[in-house]
C-alpha positions in Angstrom: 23.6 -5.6 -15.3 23.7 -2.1 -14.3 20.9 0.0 -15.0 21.0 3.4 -13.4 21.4 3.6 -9.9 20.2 -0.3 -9.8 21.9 -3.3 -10.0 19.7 -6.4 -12.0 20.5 -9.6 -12.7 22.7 -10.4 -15.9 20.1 -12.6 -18.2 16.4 -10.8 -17.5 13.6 -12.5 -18.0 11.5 -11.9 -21.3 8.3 -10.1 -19.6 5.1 -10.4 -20.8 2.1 -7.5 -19.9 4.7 -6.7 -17.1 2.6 -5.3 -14.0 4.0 -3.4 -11.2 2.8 -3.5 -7.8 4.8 -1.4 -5.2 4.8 -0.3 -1.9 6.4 2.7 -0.1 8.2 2.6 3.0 7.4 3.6 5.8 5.1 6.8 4.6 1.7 4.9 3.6 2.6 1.6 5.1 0.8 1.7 8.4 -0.6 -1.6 9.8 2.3 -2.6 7.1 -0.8 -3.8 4.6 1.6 -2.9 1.8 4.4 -5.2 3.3 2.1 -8.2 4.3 0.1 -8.0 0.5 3.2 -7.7 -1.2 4.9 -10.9 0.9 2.1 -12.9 0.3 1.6 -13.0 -3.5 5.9 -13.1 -3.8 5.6 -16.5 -1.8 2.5 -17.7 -3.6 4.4 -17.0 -7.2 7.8 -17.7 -5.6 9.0 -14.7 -6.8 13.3 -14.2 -7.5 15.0 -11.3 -6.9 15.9 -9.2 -10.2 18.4 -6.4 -8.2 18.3 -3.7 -6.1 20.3 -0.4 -5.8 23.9 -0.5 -6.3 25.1 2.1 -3.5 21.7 2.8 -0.9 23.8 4.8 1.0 23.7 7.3 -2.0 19.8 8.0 -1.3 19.0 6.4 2.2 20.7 7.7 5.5 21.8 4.7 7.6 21.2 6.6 11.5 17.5 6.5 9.8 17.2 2.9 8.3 19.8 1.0 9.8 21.4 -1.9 9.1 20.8 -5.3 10.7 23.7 -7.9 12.1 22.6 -11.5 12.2 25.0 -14.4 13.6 24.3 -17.2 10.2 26.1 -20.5 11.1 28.5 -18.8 13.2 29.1 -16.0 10.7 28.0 -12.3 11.3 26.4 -10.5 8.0 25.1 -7.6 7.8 22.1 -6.6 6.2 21.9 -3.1 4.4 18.7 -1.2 3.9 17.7 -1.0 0.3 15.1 -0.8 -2.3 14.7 -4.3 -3.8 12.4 -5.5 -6.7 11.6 -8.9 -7.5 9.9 -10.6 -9.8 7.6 -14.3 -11.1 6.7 -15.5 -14.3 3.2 -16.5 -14.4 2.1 -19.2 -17.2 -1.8 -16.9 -17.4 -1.8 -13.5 -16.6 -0.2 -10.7 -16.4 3.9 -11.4 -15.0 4.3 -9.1 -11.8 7.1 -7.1 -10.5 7.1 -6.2 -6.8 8.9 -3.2 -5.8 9.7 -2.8 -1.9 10.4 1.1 -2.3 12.2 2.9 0.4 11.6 6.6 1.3 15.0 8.2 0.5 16.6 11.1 2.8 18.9 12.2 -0.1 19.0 12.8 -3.9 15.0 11.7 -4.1 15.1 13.5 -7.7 17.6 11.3 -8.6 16.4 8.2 -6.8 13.0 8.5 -8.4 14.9 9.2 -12.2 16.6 6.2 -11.5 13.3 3.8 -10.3 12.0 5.2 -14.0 14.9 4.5 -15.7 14.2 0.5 -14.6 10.7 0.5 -15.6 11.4 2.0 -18.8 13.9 -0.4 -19.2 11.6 -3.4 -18.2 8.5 -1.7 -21.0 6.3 -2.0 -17.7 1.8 -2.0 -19.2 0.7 -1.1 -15.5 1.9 0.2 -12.3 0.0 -0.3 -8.6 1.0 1.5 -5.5 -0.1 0.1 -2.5 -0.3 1.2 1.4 -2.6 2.4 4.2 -3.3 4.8 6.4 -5.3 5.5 9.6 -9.0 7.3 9.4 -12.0 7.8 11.3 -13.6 4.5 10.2 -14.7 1.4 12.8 -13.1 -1.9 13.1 -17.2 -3.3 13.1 -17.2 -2.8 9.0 -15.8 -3.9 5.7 -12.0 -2.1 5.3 -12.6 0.6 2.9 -10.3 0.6 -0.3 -9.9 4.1 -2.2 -7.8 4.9 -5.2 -7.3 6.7 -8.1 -6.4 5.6 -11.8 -5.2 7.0 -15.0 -5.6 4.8 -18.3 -7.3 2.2 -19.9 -8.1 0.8 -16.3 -10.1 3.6 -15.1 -13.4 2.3 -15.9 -12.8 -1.3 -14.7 -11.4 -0.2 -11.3 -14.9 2.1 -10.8 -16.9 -1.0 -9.9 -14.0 -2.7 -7.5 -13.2 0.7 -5.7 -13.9 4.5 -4.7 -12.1 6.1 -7.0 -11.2 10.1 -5.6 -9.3 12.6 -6.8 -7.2 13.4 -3.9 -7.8 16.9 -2.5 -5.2 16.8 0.0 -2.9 19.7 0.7 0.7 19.1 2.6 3.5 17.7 3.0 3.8 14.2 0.7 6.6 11.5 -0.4 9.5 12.4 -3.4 8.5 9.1 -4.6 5.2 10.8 -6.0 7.6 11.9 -8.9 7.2 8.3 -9.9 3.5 8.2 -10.4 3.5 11.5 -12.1 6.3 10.0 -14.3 4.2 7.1 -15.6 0.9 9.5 -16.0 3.4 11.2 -18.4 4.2 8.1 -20.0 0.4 7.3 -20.8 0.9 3.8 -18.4 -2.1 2.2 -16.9 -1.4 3.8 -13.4 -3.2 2.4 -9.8 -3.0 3.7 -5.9 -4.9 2.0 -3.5 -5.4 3.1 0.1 -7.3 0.5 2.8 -8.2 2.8 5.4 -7.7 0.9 8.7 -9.4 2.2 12.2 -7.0 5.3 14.0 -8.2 3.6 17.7 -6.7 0.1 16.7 -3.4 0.7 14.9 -2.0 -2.9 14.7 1.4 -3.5 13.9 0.3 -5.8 11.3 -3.3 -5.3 10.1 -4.3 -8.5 8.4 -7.4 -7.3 7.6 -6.4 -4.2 5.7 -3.9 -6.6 3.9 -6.9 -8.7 2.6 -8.9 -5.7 1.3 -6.2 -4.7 -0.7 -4.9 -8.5 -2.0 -9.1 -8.5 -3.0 -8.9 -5.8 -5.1 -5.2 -6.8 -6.7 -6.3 -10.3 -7.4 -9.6 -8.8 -9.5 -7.1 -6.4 -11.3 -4.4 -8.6 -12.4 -6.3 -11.4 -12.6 -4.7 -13.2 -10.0 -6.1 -16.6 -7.6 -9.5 -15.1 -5.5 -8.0 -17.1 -2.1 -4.8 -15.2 -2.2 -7.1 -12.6 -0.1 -8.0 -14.9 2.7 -9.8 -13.2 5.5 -9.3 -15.5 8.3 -6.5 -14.0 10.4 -8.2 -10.7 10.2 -11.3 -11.9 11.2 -9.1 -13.6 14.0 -6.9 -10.2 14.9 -10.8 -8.3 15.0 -12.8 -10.3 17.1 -9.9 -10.8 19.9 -10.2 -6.7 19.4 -13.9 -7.1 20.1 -13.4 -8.9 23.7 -11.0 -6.2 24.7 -13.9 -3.6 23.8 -16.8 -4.9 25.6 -15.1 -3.5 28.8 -14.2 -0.1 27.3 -17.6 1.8 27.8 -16.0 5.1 26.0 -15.0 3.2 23.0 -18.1 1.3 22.5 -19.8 4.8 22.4 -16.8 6.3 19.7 -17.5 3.1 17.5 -21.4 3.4 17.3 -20.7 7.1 16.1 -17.8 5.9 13.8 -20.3 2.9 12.3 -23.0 6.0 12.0 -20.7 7.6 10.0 -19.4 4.7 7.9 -23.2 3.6 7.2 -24.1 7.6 5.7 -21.3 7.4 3.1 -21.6 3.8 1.9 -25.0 3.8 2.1 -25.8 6.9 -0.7 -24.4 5.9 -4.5 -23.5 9.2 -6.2 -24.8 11.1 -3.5 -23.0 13.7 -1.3 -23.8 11.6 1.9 -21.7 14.0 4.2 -24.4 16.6 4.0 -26.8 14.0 5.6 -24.7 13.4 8.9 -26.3 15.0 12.2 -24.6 18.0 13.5 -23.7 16.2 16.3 -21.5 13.5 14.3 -19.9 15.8 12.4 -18.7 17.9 15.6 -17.5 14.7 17.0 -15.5 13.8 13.9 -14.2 17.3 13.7 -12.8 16.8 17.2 -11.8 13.1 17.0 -9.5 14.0 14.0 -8.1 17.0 16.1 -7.1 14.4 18.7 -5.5 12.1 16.0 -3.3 15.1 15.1 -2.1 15.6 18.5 -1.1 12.5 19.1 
């Protein structure tokens, strides 16, 4: 069934209280917590593909994403880049759609149109964006998780989540045209960020997965151990060992856990006011070396 610039499956399934939870690649994806969250609850639910674009070369240039060649039982295929979605069926709950988005290089106003066009289609209740991205925050605490919401979810989300208004100024993703499409809509509409340590930057953060499959699974009500913390607290404390013989890192973490500790520790408060004129110098110059490199 052709919908747009995707291609579904001929029978759909009849959804019920369809959520989305999607992921953009590779712009908020670092540590890949979006992929590994995303992976995880498709295996738990065994989720089945439902289609993906029809032509990706019409949005995605293939010198940027290429393709992959595999030898299969003495057969080569080749594997094009392209936004899939897939889908389960739960028996309680909410069913879930999970939408591995790629950034596009061409046509984004028509590529983001066209990712509408299938949730209008589908009569989506909710859509979740998830990711991360790197900040001045220790490997020694709890991963923060910030977001922002519009619709009926808003007040739920206050007590799971520090919910900002985003004050950033620059350059963003096309695929923001999506999110403002569904605040138009008047859909139940979710980002959340894990913010994972800039001096660590794993290739997959396990950790920052967790924080975000914790906060999914109290939102769409789905299984508590999906968001098992044991290979993150694995991937930390190996980083730990590798620490103890880094003098100048131990010193940047104290004054990144000093930091941490003043704005988690105030409720309501404006707890950046309260950090030593020292710590904020140090930040200030800490994020001018993250910039550089």
């Amino acid at each position: 069934m052709r919908i747009g610039a995707f291609e579904l499956i001929d029978e759909l399934p009849s959804f019920q209280d369809l959520h989305v939870i999607s992921m953009l690649r590779p712009w908020i994806d670092v540590g890949n917590v979006g992929t590994i969250a995303l992976n995880k609850l498709e295996k738990h639910f065994g989720a089945k593909e439902l289609g993906r674009l029809a032509r990706p070369g019409t949005f995605f240039d293939f010198s940027r994403y290429r393709p992959i060649v595999r030898n299969m039982g003495g057969k080569r295929s080749l594997t094009i880049p392209n936004s899939i979605i897939n889908y389960a069926i739960r028996d309680d709950g909410p069913d879930l759609l999970f939408f591995h988005i790629l950034e596009p290089q061409s046509f984004g106003e028509d590529y983001t149109d066209a990712i509408l066009e299938v949730l209008d289609s589908l009569k989506i209740t909710r859509y979740i964006r998830i990711g991360g991205m790197y900040d001045a925050v220790p490997h020694t605490r709890p991963i923060l998780v910030t977001g922002s919401a519009q619709g009926s979810v808003k007040d739920k989300l206050k007590d799971l989540i520090d919910l900002k208004s985003s004050t950033y100024q620059g350059p963003t993703s096309i695929v923001n045209l999506v999110s403002d499409g569904i605040n138009e809509r008047g859909i139940d509409n979710i980002s959340l960020m894990a913010h994972l340590p800039q001096y660590v930057q794993l290739e997959e953060d396990f950790a920052g997965a967790c924080s975000l499959l914790e906060v999914l699974c109290k939102i769409c009500d789905l299984p508590p151990e999906l968001a098992n913390p044991k290979k993150g607290r694995q991937q930390y404390r190996e980083l730990n060992a590798e620490i103890q013989r880094n003098q100048g890192l131990k010193a940047l973490i104290q004054r990144l856990e000093i930091h941490y500790d003043s704005k988690t520790s105030f409720d309501g408060e404006d707890s950046e006011a309260k950090l030593s004129p020292e710590v904020e110098k140090f930040l200030r110059e800490m994020g001018e070396r993250f910039d550089k490199n």
